[in-house]
Backbone as a ProteinNet text record, in pm:
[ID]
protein_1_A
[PRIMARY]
XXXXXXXXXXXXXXXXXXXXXXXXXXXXXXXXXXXXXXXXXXXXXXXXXXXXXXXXXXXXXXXXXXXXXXXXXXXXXXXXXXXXXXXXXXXXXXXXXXXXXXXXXXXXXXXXXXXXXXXXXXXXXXXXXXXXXXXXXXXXXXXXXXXXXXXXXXXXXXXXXXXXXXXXXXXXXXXXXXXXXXXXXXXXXXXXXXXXXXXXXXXXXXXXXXXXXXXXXXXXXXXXXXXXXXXXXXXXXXXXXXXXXXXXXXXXXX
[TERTIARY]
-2170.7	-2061.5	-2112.9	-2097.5	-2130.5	-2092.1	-2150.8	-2074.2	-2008.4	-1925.1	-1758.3	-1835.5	-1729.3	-1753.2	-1623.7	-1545.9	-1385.1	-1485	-1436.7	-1487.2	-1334.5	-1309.5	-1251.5	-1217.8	-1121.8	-1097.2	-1003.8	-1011.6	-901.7	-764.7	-719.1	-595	-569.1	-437.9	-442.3	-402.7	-516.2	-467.6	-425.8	-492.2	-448.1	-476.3	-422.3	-430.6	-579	-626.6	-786.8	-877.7	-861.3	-954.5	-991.7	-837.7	-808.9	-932.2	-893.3	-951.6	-1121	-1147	-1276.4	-1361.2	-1315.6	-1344.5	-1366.2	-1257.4	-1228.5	-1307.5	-1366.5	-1428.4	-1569.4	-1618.1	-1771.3	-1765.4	-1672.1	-1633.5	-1662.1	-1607.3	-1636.6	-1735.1	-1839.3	-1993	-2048.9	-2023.9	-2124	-2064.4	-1935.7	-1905.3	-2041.5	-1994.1	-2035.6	-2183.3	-2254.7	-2415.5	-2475.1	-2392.3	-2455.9	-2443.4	-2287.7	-2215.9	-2140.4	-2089.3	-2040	-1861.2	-1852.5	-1687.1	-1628.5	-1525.6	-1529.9	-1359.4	-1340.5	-1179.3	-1169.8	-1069.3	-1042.5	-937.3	-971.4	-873.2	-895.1	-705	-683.6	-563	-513.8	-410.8	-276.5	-163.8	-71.8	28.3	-11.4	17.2	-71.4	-99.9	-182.9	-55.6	-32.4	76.4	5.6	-135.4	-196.2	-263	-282.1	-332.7	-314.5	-423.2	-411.4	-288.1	-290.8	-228.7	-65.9	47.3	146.6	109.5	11.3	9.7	-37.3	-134.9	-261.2	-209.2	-213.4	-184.1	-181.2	-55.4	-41.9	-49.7	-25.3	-46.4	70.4	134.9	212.5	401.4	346.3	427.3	419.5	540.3	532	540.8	649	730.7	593.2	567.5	503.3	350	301.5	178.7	142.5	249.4	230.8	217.1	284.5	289.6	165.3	85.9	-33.1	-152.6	-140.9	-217	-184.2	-91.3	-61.5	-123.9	-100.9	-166.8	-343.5	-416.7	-547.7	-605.9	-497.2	-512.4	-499.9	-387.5	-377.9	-459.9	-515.8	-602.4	-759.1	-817.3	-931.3	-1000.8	-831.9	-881	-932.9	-924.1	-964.4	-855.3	-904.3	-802.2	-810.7	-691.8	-619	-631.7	-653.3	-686.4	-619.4	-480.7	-435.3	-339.1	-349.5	-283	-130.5	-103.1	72	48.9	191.3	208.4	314.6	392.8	508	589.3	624	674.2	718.7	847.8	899.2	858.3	680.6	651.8	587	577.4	456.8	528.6	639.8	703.8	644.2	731.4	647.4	492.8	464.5	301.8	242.5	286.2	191.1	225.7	351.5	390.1	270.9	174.6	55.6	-32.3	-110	-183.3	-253.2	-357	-425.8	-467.7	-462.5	-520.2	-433.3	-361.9	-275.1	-390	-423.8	-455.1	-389.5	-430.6	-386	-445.8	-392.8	-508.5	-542.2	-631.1	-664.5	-623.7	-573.2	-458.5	-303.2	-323.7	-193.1	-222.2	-315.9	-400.1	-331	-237.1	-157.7	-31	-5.8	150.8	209.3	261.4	287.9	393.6	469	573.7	514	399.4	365.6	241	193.1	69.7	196.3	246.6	311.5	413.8	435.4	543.7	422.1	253.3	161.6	131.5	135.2	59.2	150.6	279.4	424.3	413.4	358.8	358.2	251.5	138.1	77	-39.3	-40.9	-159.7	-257	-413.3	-485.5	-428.3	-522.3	-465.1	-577.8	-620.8	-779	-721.2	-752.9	-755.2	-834.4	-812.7	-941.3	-945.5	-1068.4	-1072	-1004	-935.3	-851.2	-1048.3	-1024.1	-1130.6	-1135.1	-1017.8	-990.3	-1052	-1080.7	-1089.2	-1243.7	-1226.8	-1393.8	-1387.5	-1490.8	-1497.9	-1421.8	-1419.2	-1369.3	-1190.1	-1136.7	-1015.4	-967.4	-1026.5	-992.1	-889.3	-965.8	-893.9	-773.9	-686.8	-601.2	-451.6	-512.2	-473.9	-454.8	-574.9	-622	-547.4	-509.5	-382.5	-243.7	-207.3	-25.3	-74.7	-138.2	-168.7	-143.2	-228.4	-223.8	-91.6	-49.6	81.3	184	166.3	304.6	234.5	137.4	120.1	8.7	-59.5	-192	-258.4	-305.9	-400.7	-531.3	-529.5	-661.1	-689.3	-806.4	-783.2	-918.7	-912.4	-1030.7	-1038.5	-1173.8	-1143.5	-1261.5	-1201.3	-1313.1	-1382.9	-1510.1	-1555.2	-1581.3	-1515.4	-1552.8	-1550.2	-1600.6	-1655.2	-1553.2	-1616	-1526.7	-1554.9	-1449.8	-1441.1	-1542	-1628.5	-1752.5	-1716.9	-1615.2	-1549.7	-1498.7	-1462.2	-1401.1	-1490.3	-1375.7	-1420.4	-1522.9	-1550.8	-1670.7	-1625.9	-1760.7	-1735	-1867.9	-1848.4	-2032.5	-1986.7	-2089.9	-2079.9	-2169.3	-2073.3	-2191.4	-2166.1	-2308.3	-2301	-2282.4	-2271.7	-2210	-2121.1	-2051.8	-1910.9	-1903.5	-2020.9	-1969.7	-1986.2	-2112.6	-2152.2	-1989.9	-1919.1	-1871	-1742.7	-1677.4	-1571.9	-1577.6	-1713.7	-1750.8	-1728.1	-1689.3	-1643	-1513.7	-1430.3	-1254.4	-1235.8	-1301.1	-1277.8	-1463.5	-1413.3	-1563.6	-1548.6	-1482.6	-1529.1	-1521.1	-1611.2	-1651.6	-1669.1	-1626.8	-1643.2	-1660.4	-1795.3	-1824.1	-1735.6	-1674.4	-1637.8	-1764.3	-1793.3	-1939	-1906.6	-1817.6	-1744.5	-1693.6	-1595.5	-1501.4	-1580.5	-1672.2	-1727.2	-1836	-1870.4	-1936.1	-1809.8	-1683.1	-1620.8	-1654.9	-1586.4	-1537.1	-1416.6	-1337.1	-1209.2	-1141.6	-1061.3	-998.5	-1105.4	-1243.7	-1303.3	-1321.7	-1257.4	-1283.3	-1183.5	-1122.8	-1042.3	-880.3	-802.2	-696.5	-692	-836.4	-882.6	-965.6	-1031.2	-1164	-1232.5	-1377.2	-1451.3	-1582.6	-1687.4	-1776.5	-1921.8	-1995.9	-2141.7	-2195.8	-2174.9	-2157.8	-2311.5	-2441.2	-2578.4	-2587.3	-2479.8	-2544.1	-2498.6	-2377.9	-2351	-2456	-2533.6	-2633.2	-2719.1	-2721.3	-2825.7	-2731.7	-2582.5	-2507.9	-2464.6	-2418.8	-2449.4	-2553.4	-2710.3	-2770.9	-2812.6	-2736.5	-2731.8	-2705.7	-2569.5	-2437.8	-2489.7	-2558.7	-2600.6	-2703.5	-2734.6	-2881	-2805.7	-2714.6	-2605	-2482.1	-2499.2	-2425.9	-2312.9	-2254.3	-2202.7	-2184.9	-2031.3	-2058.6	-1952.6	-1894.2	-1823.2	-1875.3	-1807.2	-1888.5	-1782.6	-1737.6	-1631.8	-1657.2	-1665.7	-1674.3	-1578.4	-1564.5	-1469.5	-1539.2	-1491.1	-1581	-1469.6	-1548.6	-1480.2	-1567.3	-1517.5	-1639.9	-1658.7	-1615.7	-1627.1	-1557.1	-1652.8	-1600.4	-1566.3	-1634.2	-1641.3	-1483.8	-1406	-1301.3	-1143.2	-1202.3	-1115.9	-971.6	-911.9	-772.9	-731.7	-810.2	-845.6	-964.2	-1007.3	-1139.9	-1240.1	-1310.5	-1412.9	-1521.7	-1515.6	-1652.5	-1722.5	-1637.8	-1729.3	-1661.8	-1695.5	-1650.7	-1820.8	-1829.1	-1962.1	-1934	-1971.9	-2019.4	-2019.7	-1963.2	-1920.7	-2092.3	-2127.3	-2271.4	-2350	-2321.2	-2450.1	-2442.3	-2306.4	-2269.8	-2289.9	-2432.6	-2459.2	-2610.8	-2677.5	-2792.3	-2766	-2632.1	-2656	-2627.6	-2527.8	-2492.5	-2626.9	-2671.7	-2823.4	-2896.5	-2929.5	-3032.2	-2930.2	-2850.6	-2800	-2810.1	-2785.3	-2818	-2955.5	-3042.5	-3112.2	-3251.9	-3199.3	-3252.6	-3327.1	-3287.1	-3350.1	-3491.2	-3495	-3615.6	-3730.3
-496.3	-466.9	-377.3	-403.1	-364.9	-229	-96.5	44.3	79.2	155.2	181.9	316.8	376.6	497.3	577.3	692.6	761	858.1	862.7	1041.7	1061.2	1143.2	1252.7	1434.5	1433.1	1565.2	1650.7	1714.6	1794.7	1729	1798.6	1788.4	1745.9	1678.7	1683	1805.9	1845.3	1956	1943.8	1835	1846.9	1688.7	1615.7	1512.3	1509	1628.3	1643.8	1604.7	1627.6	1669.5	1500.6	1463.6	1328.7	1188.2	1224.4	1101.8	1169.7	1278.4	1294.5	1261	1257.6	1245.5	1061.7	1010.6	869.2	785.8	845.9	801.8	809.1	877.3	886.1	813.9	759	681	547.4	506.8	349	343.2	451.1	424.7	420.6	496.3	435.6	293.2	255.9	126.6	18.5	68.2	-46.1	-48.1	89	103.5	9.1	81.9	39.9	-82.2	-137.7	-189.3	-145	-60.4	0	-46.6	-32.8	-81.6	97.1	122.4	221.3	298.7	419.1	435.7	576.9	622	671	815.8	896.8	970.2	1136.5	1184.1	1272.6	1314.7	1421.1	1464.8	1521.5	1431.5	1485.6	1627	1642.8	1739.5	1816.4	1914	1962.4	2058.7	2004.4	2075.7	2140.3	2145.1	2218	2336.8	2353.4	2474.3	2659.8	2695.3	2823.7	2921.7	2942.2	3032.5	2995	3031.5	3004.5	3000.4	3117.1	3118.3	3062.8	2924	2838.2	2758	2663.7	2555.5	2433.1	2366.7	2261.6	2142.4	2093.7	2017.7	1986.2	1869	1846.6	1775.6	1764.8	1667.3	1561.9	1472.9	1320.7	1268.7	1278.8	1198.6	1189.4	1356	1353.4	1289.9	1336.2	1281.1	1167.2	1143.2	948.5	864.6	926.4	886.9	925.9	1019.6	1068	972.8	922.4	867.3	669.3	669.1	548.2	527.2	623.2	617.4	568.7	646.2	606.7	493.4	441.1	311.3	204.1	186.3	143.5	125.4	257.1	267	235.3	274.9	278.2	167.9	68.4	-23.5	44.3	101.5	155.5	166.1	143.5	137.5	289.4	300.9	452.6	480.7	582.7	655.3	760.8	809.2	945.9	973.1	1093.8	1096.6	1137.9	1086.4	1094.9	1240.8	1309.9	1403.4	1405.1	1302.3	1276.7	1130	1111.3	966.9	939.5	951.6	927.6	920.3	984.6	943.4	809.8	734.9	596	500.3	488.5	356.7	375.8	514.8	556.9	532.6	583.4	614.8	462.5	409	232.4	165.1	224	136.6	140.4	284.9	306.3	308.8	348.4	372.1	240.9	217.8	110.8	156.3	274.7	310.6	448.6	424.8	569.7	590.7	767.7	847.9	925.6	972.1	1005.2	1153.7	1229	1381	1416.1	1464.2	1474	1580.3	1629.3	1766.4	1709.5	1540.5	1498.4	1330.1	1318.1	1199.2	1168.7	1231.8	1194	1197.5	1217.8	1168	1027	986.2	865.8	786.6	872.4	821.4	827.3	888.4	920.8	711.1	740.9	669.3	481.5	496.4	399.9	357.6	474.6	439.4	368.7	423.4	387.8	263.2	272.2	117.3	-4.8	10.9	-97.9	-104.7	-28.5	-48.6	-144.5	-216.7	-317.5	-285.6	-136.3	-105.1	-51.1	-69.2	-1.3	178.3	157.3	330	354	498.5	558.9	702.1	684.3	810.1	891.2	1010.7	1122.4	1181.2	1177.9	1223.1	1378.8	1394.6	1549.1	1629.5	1775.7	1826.7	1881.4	1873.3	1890.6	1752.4	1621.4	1546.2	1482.4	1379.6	1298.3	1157.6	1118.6	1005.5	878.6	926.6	810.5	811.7	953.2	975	904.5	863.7	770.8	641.3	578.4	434.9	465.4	563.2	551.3	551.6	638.4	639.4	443.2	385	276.9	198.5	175.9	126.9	136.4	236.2	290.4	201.9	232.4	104.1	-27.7	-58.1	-195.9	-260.7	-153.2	-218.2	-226.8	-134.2	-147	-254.5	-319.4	-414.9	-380.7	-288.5	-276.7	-372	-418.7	-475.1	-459.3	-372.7	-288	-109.7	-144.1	35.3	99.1	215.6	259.3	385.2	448.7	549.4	680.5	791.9	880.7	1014.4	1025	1169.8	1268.2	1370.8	1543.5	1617.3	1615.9	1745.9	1793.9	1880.4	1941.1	2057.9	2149.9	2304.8	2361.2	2421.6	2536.8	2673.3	2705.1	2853.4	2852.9	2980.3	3053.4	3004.6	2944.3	2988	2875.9	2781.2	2673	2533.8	2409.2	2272.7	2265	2210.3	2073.1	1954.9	1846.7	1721.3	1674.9	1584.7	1487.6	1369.5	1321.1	1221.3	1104.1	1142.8	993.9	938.7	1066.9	994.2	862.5	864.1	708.5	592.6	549.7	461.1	423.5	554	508.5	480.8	523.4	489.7	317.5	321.9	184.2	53	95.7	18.3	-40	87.2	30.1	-28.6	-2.1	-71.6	-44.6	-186	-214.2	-134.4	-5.5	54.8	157.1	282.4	381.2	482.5	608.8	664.2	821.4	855.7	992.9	1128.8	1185.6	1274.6	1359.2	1353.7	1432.9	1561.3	1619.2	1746.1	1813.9	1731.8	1853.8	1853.9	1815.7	1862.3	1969.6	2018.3	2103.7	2236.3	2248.3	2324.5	2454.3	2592.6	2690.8	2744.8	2671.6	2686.7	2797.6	2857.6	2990.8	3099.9	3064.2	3201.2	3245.9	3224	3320.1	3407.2	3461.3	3557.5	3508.4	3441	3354.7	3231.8	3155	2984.1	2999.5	2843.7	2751.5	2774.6	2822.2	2835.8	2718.3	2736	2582.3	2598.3	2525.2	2492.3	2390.5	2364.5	2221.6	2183	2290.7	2225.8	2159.1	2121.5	2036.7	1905.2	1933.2	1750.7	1605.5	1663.8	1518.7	1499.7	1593.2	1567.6	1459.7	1557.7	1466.3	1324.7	1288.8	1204.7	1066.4	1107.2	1064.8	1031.4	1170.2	1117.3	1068.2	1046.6	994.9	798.5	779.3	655.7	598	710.9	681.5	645.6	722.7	675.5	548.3	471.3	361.5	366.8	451.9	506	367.4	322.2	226.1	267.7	369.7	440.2	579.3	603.2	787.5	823	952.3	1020.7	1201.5	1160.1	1308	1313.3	1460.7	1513.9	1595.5	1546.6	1614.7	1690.8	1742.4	1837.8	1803	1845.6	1911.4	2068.5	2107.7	2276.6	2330.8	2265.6	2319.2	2499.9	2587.3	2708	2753.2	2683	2701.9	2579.8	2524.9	2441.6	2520.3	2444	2500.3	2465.6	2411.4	2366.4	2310.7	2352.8	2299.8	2329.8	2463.3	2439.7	2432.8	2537.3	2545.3	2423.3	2332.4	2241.7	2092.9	2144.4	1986.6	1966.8	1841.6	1826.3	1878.6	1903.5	1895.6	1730.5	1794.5	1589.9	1539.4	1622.6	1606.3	1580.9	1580.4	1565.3	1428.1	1372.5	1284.4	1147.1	1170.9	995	1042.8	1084.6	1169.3	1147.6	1193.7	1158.6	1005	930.6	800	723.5	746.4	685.5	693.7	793.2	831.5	758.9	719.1	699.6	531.6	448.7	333.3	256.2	403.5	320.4	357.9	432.3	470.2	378.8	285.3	145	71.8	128.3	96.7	161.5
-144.4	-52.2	60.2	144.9	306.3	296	331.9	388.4	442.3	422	570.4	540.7	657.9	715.4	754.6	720	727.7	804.4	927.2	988.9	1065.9	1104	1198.1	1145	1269.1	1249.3	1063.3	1000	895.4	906.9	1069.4	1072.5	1216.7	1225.2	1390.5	1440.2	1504.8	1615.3	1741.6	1828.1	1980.6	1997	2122.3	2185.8	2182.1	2283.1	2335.9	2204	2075.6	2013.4	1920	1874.1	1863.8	1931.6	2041.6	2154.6	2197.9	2158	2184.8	2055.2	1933	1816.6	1835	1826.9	1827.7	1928.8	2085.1	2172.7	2114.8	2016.5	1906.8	1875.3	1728.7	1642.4	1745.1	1870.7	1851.5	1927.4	1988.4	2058.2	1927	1805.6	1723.3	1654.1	1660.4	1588	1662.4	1809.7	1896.6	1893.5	1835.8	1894.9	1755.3	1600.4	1476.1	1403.4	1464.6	1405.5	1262.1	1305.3	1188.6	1112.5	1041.1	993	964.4	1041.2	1056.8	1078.2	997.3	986.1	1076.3	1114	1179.9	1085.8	1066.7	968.3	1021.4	1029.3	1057.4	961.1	933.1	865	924.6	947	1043.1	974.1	873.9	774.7	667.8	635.5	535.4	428.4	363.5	275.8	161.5	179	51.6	64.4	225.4	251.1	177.5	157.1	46.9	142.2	239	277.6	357.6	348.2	435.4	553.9	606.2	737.5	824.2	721.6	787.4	822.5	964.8	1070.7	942.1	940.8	864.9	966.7	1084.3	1136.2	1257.2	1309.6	1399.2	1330.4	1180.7	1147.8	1101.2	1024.2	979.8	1116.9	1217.1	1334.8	1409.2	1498.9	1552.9	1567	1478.2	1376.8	1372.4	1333.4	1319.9	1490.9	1575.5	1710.8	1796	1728.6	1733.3	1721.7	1591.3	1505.6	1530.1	1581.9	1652.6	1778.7	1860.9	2003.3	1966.6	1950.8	1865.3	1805.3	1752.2	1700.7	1796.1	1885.7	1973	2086.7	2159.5	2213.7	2236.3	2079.8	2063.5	1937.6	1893.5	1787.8	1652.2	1609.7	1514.3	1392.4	1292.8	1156	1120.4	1100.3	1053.3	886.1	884.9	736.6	754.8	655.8	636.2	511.3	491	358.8	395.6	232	198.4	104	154	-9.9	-104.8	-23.1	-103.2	-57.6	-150.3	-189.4	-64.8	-41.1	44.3	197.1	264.9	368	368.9	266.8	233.5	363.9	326	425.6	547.5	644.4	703.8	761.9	714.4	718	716.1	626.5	616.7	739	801.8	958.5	1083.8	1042.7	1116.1	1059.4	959.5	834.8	801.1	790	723.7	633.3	573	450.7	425	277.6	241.7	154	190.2	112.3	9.4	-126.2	-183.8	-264.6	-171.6	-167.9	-364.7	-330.7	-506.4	-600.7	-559.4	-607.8	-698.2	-638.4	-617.3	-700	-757.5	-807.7	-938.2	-995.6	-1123.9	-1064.1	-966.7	-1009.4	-929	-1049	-1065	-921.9	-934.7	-801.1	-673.7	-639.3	-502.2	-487.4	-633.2	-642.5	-614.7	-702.1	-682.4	-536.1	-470.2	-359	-254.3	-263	-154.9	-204.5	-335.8	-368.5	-314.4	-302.9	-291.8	-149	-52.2	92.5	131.6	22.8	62.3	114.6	167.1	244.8	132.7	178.3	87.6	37	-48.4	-119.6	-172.8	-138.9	-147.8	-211.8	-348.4	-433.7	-449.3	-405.7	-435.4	-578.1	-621.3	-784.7	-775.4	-823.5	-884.7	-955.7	-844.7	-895.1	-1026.7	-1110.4	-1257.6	-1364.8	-1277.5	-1344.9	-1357.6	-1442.8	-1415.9	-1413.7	-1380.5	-1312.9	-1397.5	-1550.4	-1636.9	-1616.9	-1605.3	-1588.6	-1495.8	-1398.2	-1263.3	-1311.2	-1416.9	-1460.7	-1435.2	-1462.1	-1514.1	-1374.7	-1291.5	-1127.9	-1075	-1169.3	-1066.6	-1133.2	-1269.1	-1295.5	-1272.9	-1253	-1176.9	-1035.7	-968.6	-835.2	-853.6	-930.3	-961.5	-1018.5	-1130	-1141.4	-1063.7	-965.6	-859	-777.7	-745.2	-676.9	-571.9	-607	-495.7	-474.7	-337.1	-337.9	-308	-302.5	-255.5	-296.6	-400.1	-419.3	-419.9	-362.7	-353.9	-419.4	-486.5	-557.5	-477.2	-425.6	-367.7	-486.3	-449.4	-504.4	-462.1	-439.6	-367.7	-471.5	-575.8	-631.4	-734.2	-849.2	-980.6	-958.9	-991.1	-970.7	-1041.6	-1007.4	-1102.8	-1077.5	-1206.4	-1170.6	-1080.3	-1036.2	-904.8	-789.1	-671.7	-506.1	-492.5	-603.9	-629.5	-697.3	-588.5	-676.2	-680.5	-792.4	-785.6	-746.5	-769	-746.8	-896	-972.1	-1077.5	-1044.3	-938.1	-904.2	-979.4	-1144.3	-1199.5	-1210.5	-1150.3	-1127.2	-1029.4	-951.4	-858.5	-956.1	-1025.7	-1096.5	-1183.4	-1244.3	-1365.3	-1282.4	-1177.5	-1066.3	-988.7	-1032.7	-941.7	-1056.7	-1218.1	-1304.1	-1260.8	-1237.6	-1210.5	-1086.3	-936.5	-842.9	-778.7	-681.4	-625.2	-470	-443.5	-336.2	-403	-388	-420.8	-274.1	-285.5	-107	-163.4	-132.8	-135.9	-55.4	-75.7	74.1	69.1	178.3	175.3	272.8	292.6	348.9	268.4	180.7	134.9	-41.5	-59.8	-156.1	-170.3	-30.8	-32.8	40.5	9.7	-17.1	-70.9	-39.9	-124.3	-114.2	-223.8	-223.4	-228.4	-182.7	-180.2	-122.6	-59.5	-54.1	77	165.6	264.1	317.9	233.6	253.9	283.8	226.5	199	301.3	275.4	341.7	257.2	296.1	237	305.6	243.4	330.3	248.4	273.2	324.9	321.3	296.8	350.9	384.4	536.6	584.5	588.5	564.5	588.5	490.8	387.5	260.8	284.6	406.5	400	426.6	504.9	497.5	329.2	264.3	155.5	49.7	73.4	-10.5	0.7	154.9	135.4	78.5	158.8	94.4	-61	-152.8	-303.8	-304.9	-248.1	-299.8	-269.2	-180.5	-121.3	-265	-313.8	-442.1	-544.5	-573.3	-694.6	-678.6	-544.9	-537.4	-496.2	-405.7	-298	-230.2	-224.4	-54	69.2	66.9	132.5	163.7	296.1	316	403.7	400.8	425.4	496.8	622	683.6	783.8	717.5	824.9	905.4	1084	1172.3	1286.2	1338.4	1494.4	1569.7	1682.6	1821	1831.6	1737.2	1732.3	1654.9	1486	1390	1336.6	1403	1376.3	1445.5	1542.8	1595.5	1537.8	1432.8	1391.1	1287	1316.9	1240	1112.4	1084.5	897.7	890.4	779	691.1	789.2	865.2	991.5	912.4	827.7	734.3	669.1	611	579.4	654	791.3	860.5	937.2	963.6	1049.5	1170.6	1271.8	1402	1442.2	1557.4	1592.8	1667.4	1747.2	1782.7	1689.7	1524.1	1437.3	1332.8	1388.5	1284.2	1311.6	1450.6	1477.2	1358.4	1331	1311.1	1144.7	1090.1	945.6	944.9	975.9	944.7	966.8	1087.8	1082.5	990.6	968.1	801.2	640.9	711.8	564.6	578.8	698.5	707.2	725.2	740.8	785.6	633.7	560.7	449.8	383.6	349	254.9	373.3	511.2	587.2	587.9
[MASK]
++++++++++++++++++++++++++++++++++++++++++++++++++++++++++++++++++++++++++++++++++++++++++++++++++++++++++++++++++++++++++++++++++++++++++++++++++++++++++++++++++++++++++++++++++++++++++++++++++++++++++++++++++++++++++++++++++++++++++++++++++++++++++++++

């Protein structure tokens, strides 16, 4: 199965940041040929702190995230957190996410799967890779047709994740797309002083594991000036660096 590629920004923050992100995304569709999604978060409802920028909205958001699509051709990737935005969301959405905090419950998994559109589950950092089946069935029975299962990492203690990369191999049993997030697994959750803070120099290595262990999906979240971003800066790429890993990761097997 051929490689896709999910990059954009955390969250939507601005028009500007949107269309400068998305204007990358299709010079490299067009330079690599790449198959390639477009994903922003018009909401972050999980953020550690009340006081941290959740985003623009369902309404807004979505009219956001429409423009983009429209514009720049590109298939949309964003997550749901609750049931009731799926309808919604699949009206723009080519792919409902299903944040991994949120990977067992049943009504959310099922309202995305009934909208027809793909549905991309992130492994719950409580869980492991075998626990997945069980996500990928509530899909299926509501009628998915398409499911994809992601890996970012299991909690190691406090403020910390690892990655066991076997989780792709044994994920790649229940469905045949497998998608590393290679950002938010190099996370540190809760530690920078009520946010996430990050170590984004590890994202190219991981990916590349993640490519060794049978990886056919890759998932970064990028900025143009992550140190000033309004969620997740710490472990987002740099939008300048993310023709530089995808290359090394395609062009790896040469």
């Amino acid at each position: 199965m051929s490689p896709l590629f999910i990059a954009g920004p955390c969250v939507i923050e601005s028009t500007e940041v949107l269309h400068e992100v998305a204007c990358e995304l299709v010079r490299l569709r067009k330079e690599l040929g790449l198959t390639i999604y477009f994903k922003a978060s018009f909401d972050k409802a999980n953020r550690t702190s009340l006081a941290s920028f959740r985003g623009p909205g369902l309404e807004r958001g979505l009219q956001m995230l429409a423009d983009i699509k429209s514009t720049y051709q590109l298939p949309i990737l964003t997550d749901i957190h609750e049931s009731y935005q799926a309808s919604a969301v699949a009206e723009v959405a080519d792919v409902l996410q299903i944040p991994a905090f949120l990977c067992r419950q049943t009504d959310l998994l099922v309202a995305a799967a009934k909208t027809g559109r793909i549905v991309n589950v992130k492994k719950a950092q409580f869980l492991s890779g075998e626990d997945m089946q069980y996500p990928v069935e509530k899909c299926r029975a509501a009628g998915a047709r398409e499911i994809w299962l992601t890996e970012r990492g299991n909690t190691f203690g406090y403020n910390n994740l690892v990655v066991d990369f076997r989780n792709l191999p044994t994920m790649a049993r229940f469905v045949p797309r497998v998608v590393m997030d290679c950002t938010h697994c190099v996370q540190r959750p809760g530690a920078a002083g009520g946010k996430t803070g990050g170590d984004r120099e590890y994202i190219p290595s991981m990916a590349l594991a993640a490519k060794a262990f049978g990886a056919n999906g890759f998932f970064f979240e990028t900025h143009p000036d992550p140190d000033h971003a309004l969620s997740d800066g710490p472990n987002m790429l740099p939008l300048n660096e993310l023709a530089g890993v995808i290359k090394k990761l395609i062009h790896t097997d040469e």
